[in-house]
C-alpha positions as CSV (number, residue, x, y, z in Angstrom):
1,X,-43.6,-19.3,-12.1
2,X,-41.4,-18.0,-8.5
3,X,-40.6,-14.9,-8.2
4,X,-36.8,-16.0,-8.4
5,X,-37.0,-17.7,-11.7
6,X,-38.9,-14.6,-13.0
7,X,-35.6,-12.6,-11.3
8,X,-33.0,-14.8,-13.0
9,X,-35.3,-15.0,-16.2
10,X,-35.0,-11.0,-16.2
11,X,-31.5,-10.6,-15.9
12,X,-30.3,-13.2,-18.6
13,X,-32.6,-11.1,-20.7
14,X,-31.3,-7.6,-19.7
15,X,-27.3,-9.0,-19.5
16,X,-28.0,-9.6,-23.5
17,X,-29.2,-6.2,-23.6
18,X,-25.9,-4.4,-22.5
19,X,-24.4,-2.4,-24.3
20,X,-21.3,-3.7,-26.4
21,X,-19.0,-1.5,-28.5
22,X,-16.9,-4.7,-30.3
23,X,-18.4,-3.9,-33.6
24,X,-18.4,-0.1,-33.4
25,X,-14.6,-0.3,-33.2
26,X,-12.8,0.5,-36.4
27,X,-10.0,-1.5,-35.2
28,X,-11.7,-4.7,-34.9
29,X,-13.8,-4.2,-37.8
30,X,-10.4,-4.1,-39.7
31,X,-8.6,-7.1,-37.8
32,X,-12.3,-9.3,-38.2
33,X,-12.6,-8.6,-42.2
34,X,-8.6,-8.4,-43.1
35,X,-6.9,-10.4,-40.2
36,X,-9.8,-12.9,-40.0
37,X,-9.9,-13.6,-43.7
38,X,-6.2,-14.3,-43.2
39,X,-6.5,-16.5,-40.3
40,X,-9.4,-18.9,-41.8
41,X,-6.6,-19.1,-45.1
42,X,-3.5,-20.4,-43.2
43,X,-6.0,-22.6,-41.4
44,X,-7.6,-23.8,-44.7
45,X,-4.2,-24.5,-45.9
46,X,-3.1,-25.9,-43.0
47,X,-5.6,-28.5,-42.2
48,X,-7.7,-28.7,-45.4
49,X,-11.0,-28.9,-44.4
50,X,-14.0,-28.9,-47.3
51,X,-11.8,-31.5,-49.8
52,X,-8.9,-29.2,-50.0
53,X,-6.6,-31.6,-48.6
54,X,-7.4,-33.3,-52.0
55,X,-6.2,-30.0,-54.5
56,X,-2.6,-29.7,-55.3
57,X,-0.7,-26.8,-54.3
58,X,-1.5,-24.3,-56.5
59,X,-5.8,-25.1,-57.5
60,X,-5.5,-25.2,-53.3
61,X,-3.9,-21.6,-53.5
62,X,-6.9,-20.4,-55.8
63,X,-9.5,-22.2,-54.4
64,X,-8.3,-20.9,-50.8
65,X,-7.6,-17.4,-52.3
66,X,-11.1,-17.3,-53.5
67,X,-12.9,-18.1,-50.2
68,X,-10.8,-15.8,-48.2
69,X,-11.3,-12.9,-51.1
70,X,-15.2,-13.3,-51.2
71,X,-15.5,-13.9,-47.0
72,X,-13.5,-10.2,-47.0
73,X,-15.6,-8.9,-49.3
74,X,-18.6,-9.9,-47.5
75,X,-17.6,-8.9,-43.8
76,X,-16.3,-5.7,-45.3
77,X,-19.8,-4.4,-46.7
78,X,-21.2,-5.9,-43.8
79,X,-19.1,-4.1,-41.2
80,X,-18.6,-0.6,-43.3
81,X,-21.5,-0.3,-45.2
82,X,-24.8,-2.3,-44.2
83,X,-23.8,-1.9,-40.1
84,X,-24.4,1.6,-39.7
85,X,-28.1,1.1,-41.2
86,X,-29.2,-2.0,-39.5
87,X,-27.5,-1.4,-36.5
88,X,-29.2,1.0,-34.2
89,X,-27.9,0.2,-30.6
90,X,-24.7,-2.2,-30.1
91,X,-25.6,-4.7,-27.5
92,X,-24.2,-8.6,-26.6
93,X,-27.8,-9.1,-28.4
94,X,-27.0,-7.4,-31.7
95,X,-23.2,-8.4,-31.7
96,X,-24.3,-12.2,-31.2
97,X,-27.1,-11.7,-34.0
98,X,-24.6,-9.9,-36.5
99,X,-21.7,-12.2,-36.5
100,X,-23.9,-15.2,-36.8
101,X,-25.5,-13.3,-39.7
102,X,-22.0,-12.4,-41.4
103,X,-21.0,-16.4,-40.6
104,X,-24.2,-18.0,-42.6
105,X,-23.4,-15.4,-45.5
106,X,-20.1,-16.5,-45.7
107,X,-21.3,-20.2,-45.2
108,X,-23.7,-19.6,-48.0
109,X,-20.3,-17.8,-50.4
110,X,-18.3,-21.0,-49.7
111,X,-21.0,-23.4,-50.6
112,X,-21.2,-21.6,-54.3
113,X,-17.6,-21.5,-54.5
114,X,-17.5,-25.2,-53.5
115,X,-20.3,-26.7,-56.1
116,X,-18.5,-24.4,-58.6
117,X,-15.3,-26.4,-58.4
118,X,-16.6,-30.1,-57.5
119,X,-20.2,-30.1,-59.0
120,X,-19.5,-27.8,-61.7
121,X,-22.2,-25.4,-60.8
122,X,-24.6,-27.7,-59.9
123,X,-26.4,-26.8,-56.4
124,X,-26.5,-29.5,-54.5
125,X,-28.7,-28.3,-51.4
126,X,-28.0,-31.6,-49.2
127,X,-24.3,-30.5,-48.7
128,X,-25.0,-26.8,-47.5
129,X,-25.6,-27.9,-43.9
130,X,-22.5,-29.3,-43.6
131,X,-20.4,-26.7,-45.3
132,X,-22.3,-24.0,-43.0
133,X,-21.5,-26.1,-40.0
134,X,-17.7,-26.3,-41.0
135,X,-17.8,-22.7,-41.9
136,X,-19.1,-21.6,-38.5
137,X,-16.2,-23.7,-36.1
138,X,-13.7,-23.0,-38.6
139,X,-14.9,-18.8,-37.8
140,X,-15.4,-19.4,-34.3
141,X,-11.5,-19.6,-33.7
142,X,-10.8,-15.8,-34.7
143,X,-13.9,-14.5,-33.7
144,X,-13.0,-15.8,-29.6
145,X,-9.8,-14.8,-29.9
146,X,-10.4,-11.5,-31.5
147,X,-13.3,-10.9,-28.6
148,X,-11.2,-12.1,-25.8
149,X,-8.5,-10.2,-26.6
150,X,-10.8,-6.9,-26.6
151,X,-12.7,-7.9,-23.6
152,X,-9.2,-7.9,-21.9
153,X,-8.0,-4.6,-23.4
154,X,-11.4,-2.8,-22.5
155,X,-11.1,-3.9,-19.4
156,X,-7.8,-2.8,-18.4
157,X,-8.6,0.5,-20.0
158,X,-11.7,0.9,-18.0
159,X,-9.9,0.3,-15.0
160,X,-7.4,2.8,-15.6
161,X,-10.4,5.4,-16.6
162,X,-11.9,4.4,-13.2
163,X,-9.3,5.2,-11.3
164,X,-8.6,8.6,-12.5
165,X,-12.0,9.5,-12.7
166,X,-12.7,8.8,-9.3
167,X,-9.7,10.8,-8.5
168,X,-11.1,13.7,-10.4
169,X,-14.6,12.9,-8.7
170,X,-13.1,13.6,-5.3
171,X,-11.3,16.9,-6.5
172,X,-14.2,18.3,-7.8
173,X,-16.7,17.4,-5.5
174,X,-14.4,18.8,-2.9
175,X,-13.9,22.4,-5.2
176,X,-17.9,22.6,-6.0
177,X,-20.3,23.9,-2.9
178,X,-23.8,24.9,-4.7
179,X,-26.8,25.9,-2.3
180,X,-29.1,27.1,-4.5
181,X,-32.2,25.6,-5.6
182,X,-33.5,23.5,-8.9
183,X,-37.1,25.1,-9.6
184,X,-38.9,23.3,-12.2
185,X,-42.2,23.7,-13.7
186,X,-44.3,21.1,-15.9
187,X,-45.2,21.8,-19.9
188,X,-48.8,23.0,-18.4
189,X,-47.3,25.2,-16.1
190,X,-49.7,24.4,-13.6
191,X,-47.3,22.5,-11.5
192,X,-44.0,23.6,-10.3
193,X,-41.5,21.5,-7.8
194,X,-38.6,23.0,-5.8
195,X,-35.7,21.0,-5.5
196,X,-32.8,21.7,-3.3
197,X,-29.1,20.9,-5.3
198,X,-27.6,19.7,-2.2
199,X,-30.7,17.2,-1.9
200,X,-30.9,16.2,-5.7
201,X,-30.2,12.9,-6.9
202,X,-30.9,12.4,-10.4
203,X,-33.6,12.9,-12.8
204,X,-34.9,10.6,-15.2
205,X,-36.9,10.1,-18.5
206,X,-40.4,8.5,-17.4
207,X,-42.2,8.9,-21.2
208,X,-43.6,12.2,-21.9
209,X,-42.6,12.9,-17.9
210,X,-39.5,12.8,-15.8
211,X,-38.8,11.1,-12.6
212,X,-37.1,13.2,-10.1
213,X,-35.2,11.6,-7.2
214,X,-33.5,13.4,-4.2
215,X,-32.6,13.1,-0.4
216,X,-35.2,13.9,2.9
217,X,-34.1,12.9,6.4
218,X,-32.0,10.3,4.7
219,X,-34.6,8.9,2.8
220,X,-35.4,8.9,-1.0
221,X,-38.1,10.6,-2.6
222,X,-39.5,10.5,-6.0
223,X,-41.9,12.6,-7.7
224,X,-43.4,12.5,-11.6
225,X,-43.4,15.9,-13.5
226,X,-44.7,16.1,-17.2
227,X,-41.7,17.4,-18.9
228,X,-39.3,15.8,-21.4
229,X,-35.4,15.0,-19.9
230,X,-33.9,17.4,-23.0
231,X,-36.0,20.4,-21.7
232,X,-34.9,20.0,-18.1
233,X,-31.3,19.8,-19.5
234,X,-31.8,22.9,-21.3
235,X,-32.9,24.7,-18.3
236,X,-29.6,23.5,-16.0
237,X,-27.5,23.7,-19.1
238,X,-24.6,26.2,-18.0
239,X,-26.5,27.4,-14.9
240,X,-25.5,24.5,-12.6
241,X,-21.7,23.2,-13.4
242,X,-22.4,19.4,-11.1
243,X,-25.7,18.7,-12.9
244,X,-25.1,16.5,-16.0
245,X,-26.0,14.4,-18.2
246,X,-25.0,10.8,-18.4
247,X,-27.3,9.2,-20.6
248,X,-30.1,9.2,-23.0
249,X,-32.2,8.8,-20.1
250,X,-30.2,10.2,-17.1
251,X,-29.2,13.2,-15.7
252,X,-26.7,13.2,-12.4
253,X,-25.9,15.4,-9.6
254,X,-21.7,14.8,-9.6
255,X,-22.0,16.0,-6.1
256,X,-23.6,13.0,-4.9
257,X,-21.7,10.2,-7.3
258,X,-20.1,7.6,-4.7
259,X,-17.7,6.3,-7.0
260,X,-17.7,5.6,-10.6
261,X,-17.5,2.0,-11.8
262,X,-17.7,-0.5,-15.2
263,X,-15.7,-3.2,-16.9
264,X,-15.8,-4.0,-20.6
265,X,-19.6,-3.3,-21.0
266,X,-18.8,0.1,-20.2
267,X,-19.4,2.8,-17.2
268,X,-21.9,3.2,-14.1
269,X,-22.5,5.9,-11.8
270,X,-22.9,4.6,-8.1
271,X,-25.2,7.2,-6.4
272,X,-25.2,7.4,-2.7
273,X,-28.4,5.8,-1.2
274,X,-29.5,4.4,-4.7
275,X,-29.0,0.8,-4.8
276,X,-28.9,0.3,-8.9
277,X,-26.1,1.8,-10.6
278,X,-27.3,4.4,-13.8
279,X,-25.2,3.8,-17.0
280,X,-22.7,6.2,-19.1
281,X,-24.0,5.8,-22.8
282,X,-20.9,6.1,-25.3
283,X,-22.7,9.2,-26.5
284,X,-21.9,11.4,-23.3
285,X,-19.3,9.6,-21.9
286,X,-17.0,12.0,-23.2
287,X,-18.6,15.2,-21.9
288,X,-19.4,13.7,-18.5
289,X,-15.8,13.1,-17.8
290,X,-14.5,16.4,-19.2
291,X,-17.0,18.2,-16.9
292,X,-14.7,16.3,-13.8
293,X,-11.6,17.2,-15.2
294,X,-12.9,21.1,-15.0
């Protein structure tokens, strides 16, 4: 296979493998199991998909009021409850996954409710394709408006953070002048590296060792050290004020951040001379940017 493929192959993969907050919101968990349930039941009324144009008024208003009650139910132990433990890591992958999942459970709820009413119990398998397929477009409405609607909102909150974070960046590079030196020694003690801060670049989790990058002459360098990322952070915890950590696998000299970018998928650190941007995990975003606003 060319190496190009392979390259485009590789980053459809990783763009899946983002991370993606739109189910960790509480907001939109309320709007998908409440609002949503509400939306498909106008829309069921309204254009009387599944035989309903065929009900009168008021066996259409239970029949409709049963769907919508046991599609709320559903998304609501799937989003509160059953999320949290299946749910390790949100990513596009995992969103993707889990609202298809909540979609054929719901498919599978309106199938019993609709054999209930016109087979009279009886579980005719032939017709649950169909009733999954109509379940699925007649969700797909809310569920692209919903994530549209976030996409947009995340965004122009991003931006905003951007902005004044990079102000702060400027500030507090400008304030902070640290020329002393990072000395760090491996778990065997047996090897020891000495890292100027006005050199350092970032650190980061290699397995059992870390990876530690920094300036020479205007060139990068990059040396292995057997030591976990949580004990070096211990170590620089409190002794050096623009070393910090970014992410589960990162740690970041401020001092030499070129500018702080992200959209909705979240934040990235732009280091001078390092071509590949280093994420902001949700989990220290917040201490990150409070350490700029020092």
């Amino acid at each position: 296979m060319p190496l190009l493929n392979q390259k485009k192959i590789k980053n459809f993969i990783d763009y899946f493998s983002k991370p993606y907050a739109l189910l960790d919101d509480n907001r939109i968990k309320i709007i998908y199991s409440i609002g949503g349930s509400l939306f498909i039941l106008f829309f069921l009324w309204a254009f009387g998909p599944f035989g309903i144009a065929l009900f009168k008024d008021i066996d259409k208003l239970k029949f409709l009021s049963l769907i919508c009650l046991s599609g709320a139910v559903i998304l609501i132990i799937h989003l509160y409850l059953l999320q949290n433990i299946i749910i390790k890591k949100h990513t596009i992958r995992t969103t993707i996954i889990w609202l298809s999942w909540m979609t054929l459970i719901v498919g599978l709820s309106n199938f019993i409710i609709y054999m209930a009413y016109f087979e009279n119990g009886r579980l005719n398998w032939k017709g649950f394709p169909t009733i999954l397929f109509q379940t699925f477009l007649v969700g797909l409405l809310p569920v692209l408006f919903i994530t549209v609607l976030y996409n947009s909102y995340i965004l122009k909150k991003n931006i905003k953070t951007i902005n004044q974070i990079n102000a702060d960046l400027s500030i507090y590079q400008a304030a902070v002048s640290d020329k002393s030196y990072l000395t760090l020694s491996a778990k065997n003690l047996r090897e020891v590296i000495t890292v100027d801060l006005n050199s350092l670049l970032y650190i980061a989790s290699a397995d059992n060792y870390v990876e530690i990058h920094w300036l020479d002459k205007g060139h990068v360098q990059k040396t292995l050290l057997r030591k976990t990322l949580k004990e070096i952070e211990k170590e620089v915890k409190n002794q050096f004020q623009h070393i910090e950590r970014c992410h589960n696998s990162y740690i970041v000299n401020i001092n030499k951040i070129k500018s702080i970018i992200g959209n909705s998928g979240g934040y990235r650190i732009v280091l001078n001379a390092i071509e590949s941007p280093i994420p902001v995990s949700r989990k220290y975003q917040s201490s990150f940017f409070k350490r700029l606003k020092k």
